[in-house]
N, C-alpha and C positions, 0 to 999 in steps of 0.2 A: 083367696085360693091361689097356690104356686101355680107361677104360668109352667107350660112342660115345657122342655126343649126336643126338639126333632135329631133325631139321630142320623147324623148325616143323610143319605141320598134312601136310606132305608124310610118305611113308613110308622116306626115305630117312633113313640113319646114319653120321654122321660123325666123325674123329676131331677132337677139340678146335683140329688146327692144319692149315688147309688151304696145299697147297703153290703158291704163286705160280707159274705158268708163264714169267710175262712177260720170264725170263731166258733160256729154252731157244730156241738161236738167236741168240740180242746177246750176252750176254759169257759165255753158257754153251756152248760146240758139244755136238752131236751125245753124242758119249761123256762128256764134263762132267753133261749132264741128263742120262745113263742112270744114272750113276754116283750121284747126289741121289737120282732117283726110286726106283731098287734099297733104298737105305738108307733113305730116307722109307719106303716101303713094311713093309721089314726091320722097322722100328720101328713099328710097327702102324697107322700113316698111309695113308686112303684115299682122301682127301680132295682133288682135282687142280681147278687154277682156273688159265684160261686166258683167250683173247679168237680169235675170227679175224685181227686187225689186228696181233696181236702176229708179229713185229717191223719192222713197216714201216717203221719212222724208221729202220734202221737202212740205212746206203747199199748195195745193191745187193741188198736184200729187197726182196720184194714182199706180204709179210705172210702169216698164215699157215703160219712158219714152225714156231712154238712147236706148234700143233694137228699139225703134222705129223710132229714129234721125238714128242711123247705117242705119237699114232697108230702110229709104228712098232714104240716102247717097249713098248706093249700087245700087241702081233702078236708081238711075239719072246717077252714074255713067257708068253702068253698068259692072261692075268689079268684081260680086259672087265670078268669079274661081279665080280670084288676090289673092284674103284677107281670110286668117286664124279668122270666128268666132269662139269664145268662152264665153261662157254664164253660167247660173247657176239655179239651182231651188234651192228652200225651204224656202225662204225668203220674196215671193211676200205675201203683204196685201191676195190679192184672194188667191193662193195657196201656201198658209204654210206646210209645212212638209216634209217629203218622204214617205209616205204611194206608194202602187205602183200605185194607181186609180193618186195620185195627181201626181207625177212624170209625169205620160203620159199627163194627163189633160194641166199641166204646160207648156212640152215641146211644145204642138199643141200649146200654147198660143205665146209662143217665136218664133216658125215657121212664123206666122202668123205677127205677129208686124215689125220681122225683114224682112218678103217680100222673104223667102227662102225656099228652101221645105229639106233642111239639114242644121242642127249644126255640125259645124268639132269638139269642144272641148265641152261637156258636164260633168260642175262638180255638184256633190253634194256641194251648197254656205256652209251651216253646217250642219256638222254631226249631226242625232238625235238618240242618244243611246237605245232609247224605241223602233225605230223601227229595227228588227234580220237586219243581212247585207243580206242575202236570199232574202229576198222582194225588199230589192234596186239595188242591184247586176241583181234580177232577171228582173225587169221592165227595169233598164237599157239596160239590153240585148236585151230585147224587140224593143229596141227602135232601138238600131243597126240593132236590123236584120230586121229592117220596111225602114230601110235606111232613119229615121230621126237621124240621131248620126252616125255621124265616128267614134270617140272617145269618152272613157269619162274618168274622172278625181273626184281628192276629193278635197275639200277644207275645212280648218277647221276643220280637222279629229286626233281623238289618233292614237299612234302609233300602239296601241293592235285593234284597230274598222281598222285601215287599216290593218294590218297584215291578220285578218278573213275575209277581204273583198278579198282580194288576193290568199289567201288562197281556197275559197269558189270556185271564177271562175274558178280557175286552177284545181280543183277538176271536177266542172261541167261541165268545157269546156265553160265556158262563158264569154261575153265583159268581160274586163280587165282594171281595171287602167293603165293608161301611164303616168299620170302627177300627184303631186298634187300642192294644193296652197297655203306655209304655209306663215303667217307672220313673215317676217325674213329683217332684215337691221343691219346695222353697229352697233343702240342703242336695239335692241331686237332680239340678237341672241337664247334665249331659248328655244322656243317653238319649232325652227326647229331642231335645233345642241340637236345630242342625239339619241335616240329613234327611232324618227320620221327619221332620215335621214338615221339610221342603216336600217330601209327598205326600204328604196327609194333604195341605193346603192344597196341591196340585191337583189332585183326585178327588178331594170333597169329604176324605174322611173324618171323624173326628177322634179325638183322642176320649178315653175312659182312665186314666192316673190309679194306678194304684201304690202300696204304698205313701198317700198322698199327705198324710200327716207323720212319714219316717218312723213308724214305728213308734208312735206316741211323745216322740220329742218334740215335737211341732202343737203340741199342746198343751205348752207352758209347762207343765207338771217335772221336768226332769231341769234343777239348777243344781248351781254349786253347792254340794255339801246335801242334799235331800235323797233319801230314799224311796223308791218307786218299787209299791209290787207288783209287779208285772210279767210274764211271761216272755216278755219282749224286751223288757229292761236295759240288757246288756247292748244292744242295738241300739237304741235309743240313744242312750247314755254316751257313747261315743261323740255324738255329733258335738256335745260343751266341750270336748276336749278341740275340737279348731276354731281358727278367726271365725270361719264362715255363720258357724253354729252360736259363737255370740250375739256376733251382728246380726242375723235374723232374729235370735229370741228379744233382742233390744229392741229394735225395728217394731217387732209384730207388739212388742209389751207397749210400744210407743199409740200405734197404731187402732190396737184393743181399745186402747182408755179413752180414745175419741170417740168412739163408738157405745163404750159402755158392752164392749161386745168379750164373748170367752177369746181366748189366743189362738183355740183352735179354728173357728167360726172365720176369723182373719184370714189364717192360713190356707185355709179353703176353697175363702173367697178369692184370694192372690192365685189361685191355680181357674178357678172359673171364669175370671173377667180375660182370661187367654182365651182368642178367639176359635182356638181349633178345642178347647176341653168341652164336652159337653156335661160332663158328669163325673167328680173326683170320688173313691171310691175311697168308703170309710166302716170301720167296724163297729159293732158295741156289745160289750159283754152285759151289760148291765140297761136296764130301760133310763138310768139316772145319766150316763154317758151320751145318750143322744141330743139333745135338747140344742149343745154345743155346736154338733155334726147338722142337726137340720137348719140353726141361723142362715146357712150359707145360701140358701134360698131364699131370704129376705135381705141380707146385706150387701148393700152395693157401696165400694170402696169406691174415692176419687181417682183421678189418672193421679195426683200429686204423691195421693197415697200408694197407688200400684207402683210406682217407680221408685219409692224410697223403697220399697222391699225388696223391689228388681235389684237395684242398686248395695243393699247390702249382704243378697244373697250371690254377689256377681264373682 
């Protein structure tokens, strides 16, 4: 059995690989995501990350598809207390922002689609600098102490707008960041490494990575000269055109073959053996895609290994 990991300073426990929502609804229907989530689950996976807004780009959604396939998934199941949700505002068509009116409006709307009368992980999807951390901090809190929110979390935030967000509650005695969600993988280490991570360490939070395998580059499948059908493709696909994107799929192809393990599995693991990640956050359309994605709860990479990849991803 996968040991869980604890989610920072929060009481919740997670498995090492939480399961991307952001497919269920866009290129996953209905019985596609039941079919993943069954098998995630099967495989000791409790870990589910989603958004309200998920899938609005897609033509003739309206968002809040993905929270609504979960929601039903649960009900048939009946599994609530199994599975770790986490969700997100600021981004739905209907409720855009963090105003504190839209935050509550929003999160009844996520309650409601997902079939639950609590969210365990509540993030800010993106930060909006216009609105003071006061208001959001504050409605957040609201929300715990209604006992719609165990926790809550940021996504997509500066290091300075988290710092005063943290700052703020521990001042007023209120909900608390435990998590956040930066975009962080082998090809885009910046945005977390730095700053942002000198306060997560500081504070006790820990990181949830999404985008954690680039959009399916980081899973070997996209070389010189191959076609990938994909929805995501074009993203992907960019990363073979620099240095960086070589050397890490050289690295990880190096790496895999000591192990007898997939390129994704690797990749996964180079973001989990960081000691602020608790849980790299990964998708699957397909039940045949996982198998890859949950290695990363059994393989443990050397430090000689972590640091050739550190090193070619630098």
């Amino acid at each position: 059995m996968t040991s869980l990991r604890k989610l920072g300073s929060s009481d919740l426990e997670v498995f090492p690989l939480a399961l991307g929502g952001n497919v269920f609804g866009w290129t996953a229907d209905r019985t596609q995501s039941f079919a993943v989530l069954d098998a995630y689950t099967a495989a000791g996976g409790n870990f589910i990350d989603t958004a309200d807004s998920y899938s609005a780009w897609v033509e003739g959604n309206k968002g809040g598809e993905s929270e609504t396939i979960i929601g039903e998934w649960v009900k048939e199941r009946g599994n609530r207390s199994d599975v770790v949700i986490a969700t997100k505002v600021s981004q739905h068509p209907d409720f855009p922002g963090l105003s504190a009116a839209n935050i509550k409006a929003a999160a009844d709307a996520s309650l409601k689609r997902l079939g639950t009368d609590y969210i365990d992980l509540y993030y800010t999807h993106f930060d909006k600098p216009e609105v003071p951390v006061e208001e959001i901090i504050g409605a957040l809190d609201e929300l715990v102490r209604a006992g719609k929110v165990r926790h809550i979390a940021a996504s997509n935030i500066s290091a300075e707008r988290l710092q005063a967000s943290l700052d703020f509650s521990d001042r007023e005695g209120l909900a608390r960041y435990v998590a956040l969600q930066p975009h962080y993988n082998l090809v885009s280490r910046d945005t977390y490494e730095g700053a942002l991570r000198d306060v997560a360490e500081r504070y006790g939070l820990v990181a949830v990575p999404y985008f954690a395998l680039a959009s399916g580059f980081l899973t070997g499948k996209y070389r010189p000269g191959a076609t990938v059908d994909s929805a995501r493709a074009q993203g992907a696909a960019k990363h073979l055109e620099t240095e960086r994107g070589r050397k890490v799929l050289a690295a990880l192809d190096e790496v895999a073959r000591a192990h007898d393990a997939e390129v994704a599995t690797v990749a996964l693991a180079w973001l989990a053996a960081e000691p602020t990640v608790a849980a790299p956050i990964a998708s699957a359309r397909t039940v045949e895609q996982l198998p890859a994605l949950l290695g990363v709860a059994e393989l443990r990479l050397t430090d000689d290994e972590i640091a050739r990849l550190t090193r070619a991803s630098a």
